[in-house]
PAVO-619847 format. One record per residue (C-alpha): residue in one letter; x, y, z. Coordinates in steps of 0.001 Angstrom, whole numbers, padded with zeros to 6 digits, always signed. Example, Ala and Ser with C-alpha at 12.3 -4.5 7.8 and 13.67 -1.06 7.14 Angstrom:
2
a+012300-004500+007800/s+013670-001060+007140/
This chain:
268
x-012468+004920+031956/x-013295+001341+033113/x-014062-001250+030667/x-017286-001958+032075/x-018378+001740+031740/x-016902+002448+028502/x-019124-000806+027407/x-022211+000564+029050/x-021842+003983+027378/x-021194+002662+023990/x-024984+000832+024157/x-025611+004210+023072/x-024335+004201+020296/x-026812+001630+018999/x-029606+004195+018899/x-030594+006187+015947/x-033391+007974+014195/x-033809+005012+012295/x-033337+002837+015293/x-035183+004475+018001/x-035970+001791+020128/x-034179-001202+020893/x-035313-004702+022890/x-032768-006612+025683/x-031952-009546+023496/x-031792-006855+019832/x-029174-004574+022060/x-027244-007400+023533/x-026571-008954+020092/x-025878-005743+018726/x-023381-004846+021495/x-022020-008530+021562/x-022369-008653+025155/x-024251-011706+027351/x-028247-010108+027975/x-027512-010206+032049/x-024882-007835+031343/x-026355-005175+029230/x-029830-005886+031484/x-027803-004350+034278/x-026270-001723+032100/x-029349-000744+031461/x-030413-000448+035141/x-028059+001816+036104/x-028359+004545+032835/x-032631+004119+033152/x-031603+005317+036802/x-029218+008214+035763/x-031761+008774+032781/x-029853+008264+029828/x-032535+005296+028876/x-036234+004702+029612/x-039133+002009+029245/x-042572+003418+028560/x-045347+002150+029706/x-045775-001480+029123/x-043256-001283+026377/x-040394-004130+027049/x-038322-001833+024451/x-035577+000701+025646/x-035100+004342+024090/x-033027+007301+025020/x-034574+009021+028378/x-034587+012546+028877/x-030911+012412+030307/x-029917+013009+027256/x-031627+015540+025892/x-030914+017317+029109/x-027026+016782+028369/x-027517+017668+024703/x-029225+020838+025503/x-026446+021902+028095/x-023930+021143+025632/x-025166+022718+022490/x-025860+025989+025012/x-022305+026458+025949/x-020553+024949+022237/x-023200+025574+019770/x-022074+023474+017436/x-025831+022512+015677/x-026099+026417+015271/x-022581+027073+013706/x-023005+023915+010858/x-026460+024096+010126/x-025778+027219+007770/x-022971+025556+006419/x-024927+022180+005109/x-027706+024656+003669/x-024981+026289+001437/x-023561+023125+000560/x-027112+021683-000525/x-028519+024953-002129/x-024638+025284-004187/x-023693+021492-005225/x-027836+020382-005363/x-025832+017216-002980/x-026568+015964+000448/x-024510+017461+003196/x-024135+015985+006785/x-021754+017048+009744/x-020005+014749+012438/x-018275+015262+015351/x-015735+013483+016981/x-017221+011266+019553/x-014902+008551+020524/x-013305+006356+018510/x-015555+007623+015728/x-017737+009983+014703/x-021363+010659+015659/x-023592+012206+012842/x-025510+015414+014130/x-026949+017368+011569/x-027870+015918+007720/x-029454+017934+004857/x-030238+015549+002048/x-030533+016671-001972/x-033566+017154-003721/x-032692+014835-006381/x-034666+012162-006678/x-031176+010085-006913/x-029606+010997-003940/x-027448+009979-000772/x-029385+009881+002540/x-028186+009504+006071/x-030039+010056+009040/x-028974+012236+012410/x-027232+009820+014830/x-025336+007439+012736/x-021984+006588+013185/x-019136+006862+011388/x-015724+004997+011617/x-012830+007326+010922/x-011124+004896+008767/x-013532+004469+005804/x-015002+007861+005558/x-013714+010865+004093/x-015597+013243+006859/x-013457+010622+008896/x-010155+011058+007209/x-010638+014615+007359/x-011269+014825+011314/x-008752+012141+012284/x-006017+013972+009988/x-006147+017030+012304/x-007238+015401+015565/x-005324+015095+018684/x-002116+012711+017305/x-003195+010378+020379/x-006805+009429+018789/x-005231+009261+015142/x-002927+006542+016681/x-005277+004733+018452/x-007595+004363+015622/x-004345+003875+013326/x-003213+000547+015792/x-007150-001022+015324/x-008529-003570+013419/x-009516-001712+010020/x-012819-003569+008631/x-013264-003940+005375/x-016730-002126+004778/x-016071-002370+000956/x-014164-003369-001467/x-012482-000131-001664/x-012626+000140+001886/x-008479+001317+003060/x-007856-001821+005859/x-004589-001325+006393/x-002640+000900+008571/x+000317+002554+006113/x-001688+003133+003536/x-004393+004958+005937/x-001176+006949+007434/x-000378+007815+003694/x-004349+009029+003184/x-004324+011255+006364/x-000478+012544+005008/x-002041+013752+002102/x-005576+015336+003417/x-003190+017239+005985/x-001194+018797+002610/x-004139+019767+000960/x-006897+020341+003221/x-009766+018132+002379/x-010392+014613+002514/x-011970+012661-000735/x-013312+008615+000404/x-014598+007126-003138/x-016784+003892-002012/x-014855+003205+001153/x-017933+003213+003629/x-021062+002758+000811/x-021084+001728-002586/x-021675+004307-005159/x-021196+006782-002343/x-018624+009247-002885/x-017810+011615-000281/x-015398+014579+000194/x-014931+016875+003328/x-013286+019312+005336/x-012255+019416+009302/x-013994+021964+011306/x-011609+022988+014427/x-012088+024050+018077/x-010423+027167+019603/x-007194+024854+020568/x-006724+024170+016904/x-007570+020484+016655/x-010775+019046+014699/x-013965+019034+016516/x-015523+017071+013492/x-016249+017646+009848/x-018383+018719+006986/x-018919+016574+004136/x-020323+016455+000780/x-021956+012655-000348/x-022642+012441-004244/x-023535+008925-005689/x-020137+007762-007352/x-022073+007776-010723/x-022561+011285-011034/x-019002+012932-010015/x-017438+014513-012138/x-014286+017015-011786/x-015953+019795-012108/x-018715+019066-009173/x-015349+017663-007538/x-013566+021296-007614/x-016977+023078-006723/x-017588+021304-003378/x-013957+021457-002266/x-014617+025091-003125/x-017440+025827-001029/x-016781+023320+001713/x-013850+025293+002413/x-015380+028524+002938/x-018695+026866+004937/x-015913+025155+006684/x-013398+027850+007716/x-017163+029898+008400/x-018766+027017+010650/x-015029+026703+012736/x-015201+030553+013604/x-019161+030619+014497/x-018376+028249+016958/x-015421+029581+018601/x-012799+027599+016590/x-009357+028565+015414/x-007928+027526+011910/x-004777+026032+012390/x-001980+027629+010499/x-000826+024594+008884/x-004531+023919+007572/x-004572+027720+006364/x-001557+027328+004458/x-002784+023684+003067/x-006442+024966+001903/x-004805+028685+000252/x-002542+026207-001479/x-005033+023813-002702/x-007514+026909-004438/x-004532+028637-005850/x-003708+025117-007514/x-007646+024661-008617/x-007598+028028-010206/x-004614+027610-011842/x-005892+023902-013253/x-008643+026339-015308/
């Protein structure tokens, strides 16, 4: 893909359910690009439909391109369909909010969220993006990804999001070592503070993660009990959400998560 495409696309990326609408000057200083640039960007995807202008509205949204793509997609994969049980058994067993992601890039797109009741609570919203390196739904997808996108993402520039954000590149190889030997990924702080977030890959048919399922808890309130319940359950919504969409379970990942409950129910 051409730089200048992979640019356009990523202007994207920029919209969200919080963000639904976007000026030239907001989405050029977003993007970091010069506004002539993204102006004709934006030209070419209002033509192709991916973006629109309403009426006498200067601001830019997502045009109906997309939902037409969306709509195709989630037809033939129905990925919305297969994780949307799983987050309501997350949310009705750990009383947490639970989101899924899937691998979009070089990082993962948000598509379904389910927030707590609680009145103290995590919330995310449908759209955001996640960087693989500071999240655990991200260390869980990029630990069983294609070994091409773990490297890529493994030879970038690692912001530091937090102060317990992991920044550099051995230590992340060490993190995605260890979520590959026992099947779920834990990210205390790394992307929010006071967020604490564990998850689990879910896998296409070819055996590599499509994305993940994740459990956020405010930091405050974990404890390792809640800890060993939602690594409990998010194993069995995630092994459940991989084979309602037409995934396979890798071996390897079998053998990790069996390994990892016989060890919790041995702990007590």
């Amino acid at each position: 893909m051409s730089s200048t495409v992979a640019k356009a696309l990523t202007l994207l990326d920029h919209f969200s359910e919080e963000v639904p609408e976007l000026g030239l000057s907001d989405l050029a200083r977003r993007a970091g690009l010069e506004k002539a640039t993204v102006h004709r960007m934006l030209s070419v995807m209002a033509d192709a439909g991916l973006v629109e202008q309403r009426g006498t509205s200067r601001l830019y949204r997502l045009g109906p391109g997309v939902l037409r793509l969306a709509r195709v997609r989630e037809k033939v994969f129905p990925m919305s369909a297969a994780l949307q049980p799983a987050l309501q058994a997350l949310v009705a067993e750990t009383g947490e909010t639970a989101h899924a992601s899937l691998i979009s890039g070089r990082a993962l797109a948000t598509i379904e969220v389910i927030e707590s009741a609680r009145a103290s609570r995590v919330s995310l919203v449908a759209g955001q993006i996640l960087p693989f390196h500071s999240t655990a739904s991200g260390h869980a997808a990029l630990a069983f990804a294609a070994p091409e996108l773990r490297e890529r993402v493994l030879g970038s520039a690692l912001a530091a999001i937090t102060p317990h954000t992991i920044t550099d590149a051995g230590a992340l190889r060490a993190q995605l070592a260890a979520v590959r030997q026992g099947g779920f990924a834990v990210c205390d702080q790394g992307n929010e503070e006071d967020v604490h977030g564990i998850a689990v890959p879910v896998f296409h048919g070819d055996g590599l993660a499509a994305g993940a399922i994740a459990v956020a808890t405010p930091a405050h309130r974990m404890t390792e009990d809640l800890r060993r319940q939602i690594i409990v359950v998010l194993f069995r919504e995630g092994a459940k959400a991989t084979f309602a969409a037409g995934g396979a379970m890798p071996l390897p990942y079998r053998q990790a998560m069996e390994q990892t409950l016989r060890e919790m129910g041995a702990a007590g």
